[in-house]
N, C-alpha and C positions, 0 to 999 in steps of 0.2 A: 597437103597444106593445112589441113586440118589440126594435125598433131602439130605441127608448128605455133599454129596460135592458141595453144592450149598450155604447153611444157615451158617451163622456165627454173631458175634452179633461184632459192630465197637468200642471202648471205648478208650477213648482220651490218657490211659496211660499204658504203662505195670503192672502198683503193680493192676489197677483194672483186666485187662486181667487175670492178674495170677490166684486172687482172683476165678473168674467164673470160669475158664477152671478146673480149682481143686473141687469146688463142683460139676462142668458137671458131671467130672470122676469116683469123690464116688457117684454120685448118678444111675452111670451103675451099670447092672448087672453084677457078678465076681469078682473075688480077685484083687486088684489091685498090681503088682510088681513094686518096689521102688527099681530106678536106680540112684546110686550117684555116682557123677561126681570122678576124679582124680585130684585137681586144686594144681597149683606146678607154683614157680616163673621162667621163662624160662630165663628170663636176669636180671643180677645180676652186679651193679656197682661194679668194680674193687676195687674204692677206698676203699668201707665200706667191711669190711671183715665180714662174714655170714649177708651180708645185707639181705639174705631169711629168717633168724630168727628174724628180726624186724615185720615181717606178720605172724602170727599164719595159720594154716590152717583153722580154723574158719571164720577165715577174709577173706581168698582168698574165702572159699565156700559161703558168705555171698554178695560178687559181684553178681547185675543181671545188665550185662550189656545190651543195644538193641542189637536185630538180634546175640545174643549168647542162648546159651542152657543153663537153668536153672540147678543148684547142683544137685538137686532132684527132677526127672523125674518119676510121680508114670504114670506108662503105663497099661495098663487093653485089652486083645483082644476087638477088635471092636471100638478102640478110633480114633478118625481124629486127625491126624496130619499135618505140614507144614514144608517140609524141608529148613534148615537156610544155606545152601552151595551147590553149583554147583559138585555134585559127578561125575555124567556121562552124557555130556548133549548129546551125541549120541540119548541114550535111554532115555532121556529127565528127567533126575535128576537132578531136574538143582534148583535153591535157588525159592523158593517159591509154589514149586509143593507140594499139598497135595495129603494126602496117608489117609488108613484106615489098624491102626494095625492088624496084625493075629496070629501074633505069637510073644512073647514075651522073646529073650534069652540074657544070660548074655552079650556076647558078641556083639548079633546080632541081630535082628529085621526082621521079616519077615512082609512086608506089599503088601498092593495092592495101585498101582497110582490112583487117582479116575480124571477119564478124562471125557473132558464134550461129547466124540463122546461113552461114556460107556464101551469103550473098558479097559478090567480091565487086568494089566500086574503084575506078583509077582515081586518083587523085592528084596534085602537084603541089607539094611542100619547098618554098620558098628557103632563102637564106632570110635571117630579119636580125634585128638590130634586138637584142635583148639586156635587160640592166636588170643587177641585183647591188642589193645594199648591205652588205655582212659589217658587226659589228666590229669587227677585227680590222677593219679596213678604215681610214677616214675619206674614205671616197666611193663615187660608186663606179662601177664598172660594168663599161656597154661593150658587149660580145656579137659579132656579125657571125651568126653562124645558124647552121639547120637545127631549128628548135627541136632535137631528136635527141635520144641515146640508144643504142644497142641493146636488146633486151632478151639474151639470153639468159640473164643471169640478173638479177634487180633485187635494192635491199627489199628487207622484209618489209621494213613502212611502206613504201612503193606495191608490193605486190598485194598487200590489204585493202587496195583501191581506195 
């Protein structure tokens, strides 16, 4: 486990990131469970009435924006991953702490922190409701999903902590 929370591979973009950490995953052994997000427009101009039916839900799931969670999260026991948000920083959940999945439930995620003193702590990482606001967009958009990404492979800004 060790070598696991240490190796990662740097790549200059997310669509390539994506790319790797997806065949990392099928190429583990086990089933993989596919987790898709909840994506729904949280703010809604006044002026345009059902200005949310101008964005399909298609289109909201087809956003990847940086340092947000992917639509569809296929998770598999024993995968490394990287938390995208400061849950609990008491207990040191804090945004970029990697974990090694153990349990994979609808709701909920049971993982272990992988810390460099080895000391391995369980934890339970929630679904949660997360919103970004991209320029590109004139709305923002709220994502129900495991504030996590797959981290075999993570851009290089990401990997300089």
């Amino acid at each position: 486990m060790a070598l696991v929370s240490e190796v990662y591979l740097a790549c200059p973009n997310n669509l390539t990131t994506d790319k790797i950490n997806d065949y990392t995953v099928s190429m583990l052994p086990g089933h993989g469970v596919q987790c898709l997000s909840c994506d729904t427009i949280s703010k809604a101009y006044e002026r345009i009435p059902d200005f949310d039916m101008l964005y399909p839900t298609e289109f909201l799931n087809s956003i990847n924006a940086a340092n947000f969670p992917c639509h569809k999260l296929v998770l598999k026991r024993g995968v490394t991953v990287m938390l995208l948000r400061n849950l609990n920083q008491t207990v040191g959940l804090c945004n970029g702490t990697r974990m090694l999945v153990t349990e994979v439930g609808h709701r909920v995620l049971k993982c272990v922190v992988l810390t460099p003193s080895g000391v391995d702590e369980e934890v339970f990482i929630p679904r949660i409701a997360l919103n970004t606001t991209d320029v590109k967009w004139p709305f923002t958009l709220q994502r129900r999903q495991f504030p996590i990404r797959i981290c075999y492979a993570m851009t290089i800004n990401k990997s300089q902590g």
